[in-house]
N, C-alpha and C positions, 0 to 999 in steps of 0.2 A: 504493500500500500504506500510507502515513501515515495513511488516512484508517480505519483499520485498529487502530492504534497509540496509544497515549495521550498526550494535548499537556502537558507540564512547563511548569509555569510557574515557578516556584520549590523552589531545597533547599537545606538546611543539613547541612554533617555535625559531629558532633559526637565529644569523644572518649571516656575513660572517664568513664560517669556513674550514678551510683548502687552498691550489692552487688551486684544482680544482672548488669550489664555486666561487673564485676570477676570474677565467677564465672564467666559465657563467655568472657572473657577469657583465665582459666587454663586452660578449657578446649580453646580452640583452639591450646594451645599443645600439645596433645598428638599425636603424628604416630599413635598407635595408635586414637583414638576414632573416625576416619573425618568428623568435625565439621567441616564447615570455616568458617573467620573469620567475626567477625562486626563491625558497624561499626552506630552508631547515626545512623540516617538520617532527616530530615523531607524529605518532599516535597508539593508543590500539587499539583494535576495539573488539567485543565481538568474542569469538572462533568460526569458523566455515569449513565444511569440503570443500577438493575440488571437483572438478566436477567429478574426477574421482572415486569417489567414487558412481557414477550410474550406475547401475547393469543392469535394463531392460529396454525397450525402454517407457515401460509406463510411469516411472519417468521421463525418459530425455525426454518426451512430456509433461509431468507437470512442469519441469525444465523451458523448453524453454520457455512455456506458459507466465510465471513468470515475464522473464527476459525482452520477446517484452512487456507485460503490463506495468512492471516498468518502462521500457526506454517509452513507448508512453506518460507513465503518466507524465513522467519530464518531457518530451517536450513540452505538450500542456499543461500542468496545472501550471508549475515552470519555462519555459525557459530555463531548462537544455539539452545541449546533451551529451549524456554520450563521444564520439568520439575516445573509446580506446578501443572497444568491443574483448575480445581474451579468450584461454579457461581462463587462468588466473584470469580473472576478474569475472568469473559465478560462483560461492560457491553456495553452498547448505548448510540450518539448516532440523533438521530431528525435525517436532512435533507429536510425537508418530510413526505411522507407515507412516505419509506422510512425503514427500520429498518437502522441496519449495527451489525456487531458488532465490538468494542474488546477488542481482548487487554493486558490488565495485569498488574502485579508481577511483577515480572522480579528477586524478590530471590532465586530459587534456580535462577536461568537460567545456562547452561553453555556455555562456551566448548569447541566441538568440536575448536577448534586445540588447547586445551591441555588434554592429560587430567586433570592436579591439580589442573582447578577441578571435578573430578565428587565431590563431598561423597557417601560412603559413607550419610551419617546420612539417616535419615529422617523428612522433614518434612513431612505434608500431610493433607489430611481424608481418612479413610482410605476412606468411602465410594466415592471418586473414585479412587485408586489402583488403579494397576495390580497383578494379583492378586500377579506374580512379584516384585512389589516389597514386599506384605505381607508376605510369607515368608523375609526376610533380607535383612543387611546389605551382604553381600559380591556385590549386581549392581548393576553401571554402569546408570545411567539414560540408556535410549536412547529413540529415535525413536518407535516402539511403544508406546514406554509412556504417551506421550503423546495419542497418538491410541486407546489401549485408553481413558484417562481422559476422552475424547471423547464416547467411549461410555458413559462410566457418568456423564455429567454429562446425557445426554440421556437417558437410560432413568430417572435417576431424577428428573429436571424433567416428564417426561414421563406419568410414574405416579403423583406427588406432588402435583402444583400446576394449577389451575383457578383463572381469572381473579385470576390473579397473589396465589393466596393457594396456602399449602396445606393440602388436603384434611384435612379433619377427621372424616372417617367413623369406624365402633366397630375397624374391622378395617379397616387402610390397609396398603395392596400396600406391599412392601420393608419391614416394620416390623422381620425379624431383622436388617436393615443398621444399624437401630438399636441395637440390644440384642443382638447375638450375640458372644462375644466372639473367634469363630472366623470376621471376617468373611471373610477369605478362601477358604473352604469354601464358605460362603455364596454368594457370588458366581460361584466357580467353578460350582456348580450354578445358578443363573440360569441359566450360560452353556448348559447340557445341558437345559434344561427353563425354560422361562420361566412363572412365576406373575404374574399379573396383567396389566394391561392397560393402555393410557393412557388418561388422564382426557379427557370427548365433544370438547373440541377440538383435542385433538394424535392420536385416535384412527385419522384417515386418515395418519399415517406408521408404523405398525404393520408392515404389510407391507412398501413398497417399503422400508422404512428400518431401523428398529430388528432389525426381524429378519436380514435381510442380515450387518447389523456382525454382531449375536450369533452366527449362526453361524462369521463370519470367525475373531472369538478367540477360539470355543468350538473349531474346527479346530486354529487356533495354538497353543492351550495343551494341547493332547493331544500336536502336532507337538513342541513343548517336552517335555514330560512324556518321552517317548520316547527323543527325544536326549539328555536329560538322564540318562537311566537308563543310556547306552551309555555314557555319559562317564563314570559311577562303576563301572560295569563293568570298562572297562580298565582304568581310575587305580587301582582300590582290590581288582582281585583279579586281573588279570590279568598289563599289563605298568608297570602305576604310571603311566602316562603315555595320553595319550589320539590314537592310531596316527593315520595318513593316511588308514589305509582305511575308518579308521569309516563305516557304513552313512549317512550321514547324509542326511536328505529333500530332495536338490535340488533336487526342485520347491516345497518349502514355506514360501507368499508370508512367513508368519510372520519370516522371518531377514534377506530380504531387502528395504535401504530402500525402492528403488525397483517391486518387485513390492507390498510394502505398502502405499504411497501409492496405488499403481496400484487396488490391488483398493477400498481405505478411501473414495477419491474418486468412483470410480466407484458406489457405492452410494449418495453424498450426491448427486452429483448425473451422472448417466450420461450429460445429450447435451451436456457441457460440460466434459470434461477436459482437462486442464491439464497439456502435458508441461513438465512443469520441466527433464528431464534434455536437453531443446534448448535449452530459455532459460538454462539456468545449466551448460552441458557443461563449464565450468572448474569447478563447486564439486567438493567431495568427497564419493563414496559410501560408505554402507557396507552392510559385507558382515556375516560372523558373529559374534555377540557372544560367543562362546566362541573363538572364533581371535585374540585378541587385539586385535580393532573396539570401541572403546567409543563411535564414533560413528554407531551403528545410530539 
């Protein structure tokens, strides 16, 4: 899995330096903002290229391959979530004529051991974020959210970019991703109706792929949608508190970690999954992120 990981070669950390450090500074001093700490950091890291530099879809399927294995492995094996997934952060090292893919910045990564490193604030290209995460401060960043960001780094690499440029046509697919300022609306309807297409050399994962995911979280966010309606139901007209016997979708992969992996893997790649939950049967699972799991 190193080979997966980014090679540090050199850091410095440094302490308060400049207004603006000073300004974060006060800020993190606040327990109601949801912010957490900040620390001024250089680091090397060994060279490597970006993602735009993938040519065919077969890479960017050995790419991606890469990237869910690395992030499944910090979570169940290290307690890491990576929770800043965007194209940015996916690099590619080339070993000979293979392409592997590099998971980096781990400056908004989560210790699942300890819930007070889960920062409320929101930080990240919002393109890429998970929808339930556009919509307020107050949900724990989980498991899902990461791999929902999975998806929206690939549909829109996918829809975007030809021979590692991107597209420059009058009218380009996802352009309200750009300019809407409602994008979570936006995206949510992607998920119920898909507009546009991929560009002629990512065109053959359309089917087995892209659309698989979309329906997965277009499923999950409805499954959400639902639950979530039952949960302001009780709380807020009925008994103020949210019962045991709420209705709630036990079969719906959406909640849970291990059904999710399950379903997310088997899409990217079907004659080769991957039971983590035999290789790693001492990490920890999680279960509902409304029962008190903030490590879904």
């Amino acid at each position: 899995m190193k080979n997966h990981l980014p090679v540090l070669e050199a850091k410095e950390d440094f302490g308060e330096w400049g207004p603006r450090s000073r300004i974060l500074a006060r800020r993190s001093t606040s327990d109601s903002s949801g912010a957490g700490s900040r620390i001024l950091r250089v680091t090397v890291y060994q060279k490597l290229l970006p993602m735009t530099e993938i040519r065919t879809a077969d890479d960017l399927m050995s790419v991606m391959r890469d990237i869910a294995l690395c992030h499944r492995w910090l979570y169940r094996v290290t307690g890491i979530l990576h929770g800043d997934i965007n194209m940015n952060n996916i690099m590619i090292r080339r070993d000979g004529a293979k392409v592997v893919g590099v998971l980096i910045d781990y400056d908004l990564a989560i210790d699942i051991n300890k819930p007070s490193s889960t920062s409320l604030e929101r930080i990240g290209v919002r393109r890429f974020m998970a929808i339930d995460l556009m919509k307020g401060s107050l949900i724990p960043h989980h498991a899902r959210h990461d791999m929902e960001a999975m998806h929206w780094v690939l549909v829109w690499f996918t829809f975007r970019y030809e021979d590692g440029e991107e597209i420059r046509a009058t009218r380009r697919p996802l352009e309200k991703w750009v300019t809407s300022p409602l994008l979570d609306d936006v995206k949510n309807s992607f998920l119920h109706g898909i507009e546009g297409r991929p560009t002629p050399p990512f065109s053959s994962l359309f089917i087995p792929w892209i659309l698989p995911w979309n329906q997965l979280f277009g499923r999950g966010h409805d499954e959400l949608g639902i639950y979530t309606a039952q949960c302001k139901y009780y709380a807020q007209i009925k008994t103020k508190e949210v019962p045991n016997e709420i209705d709630f979708p036990t079969d719906a992969v959406f909640f849970h970690d291990t059904s999710m992996w399950t379903a997310f893997w088997n899409v990217l790649n079907p004659d080769k999954y991957v039971d983590f939950d035999d290789v790693c049967s001492s990490a920890r699972l999680g279960f509902l992120p409304y029962q008190g799991h903030s490590n879904l």
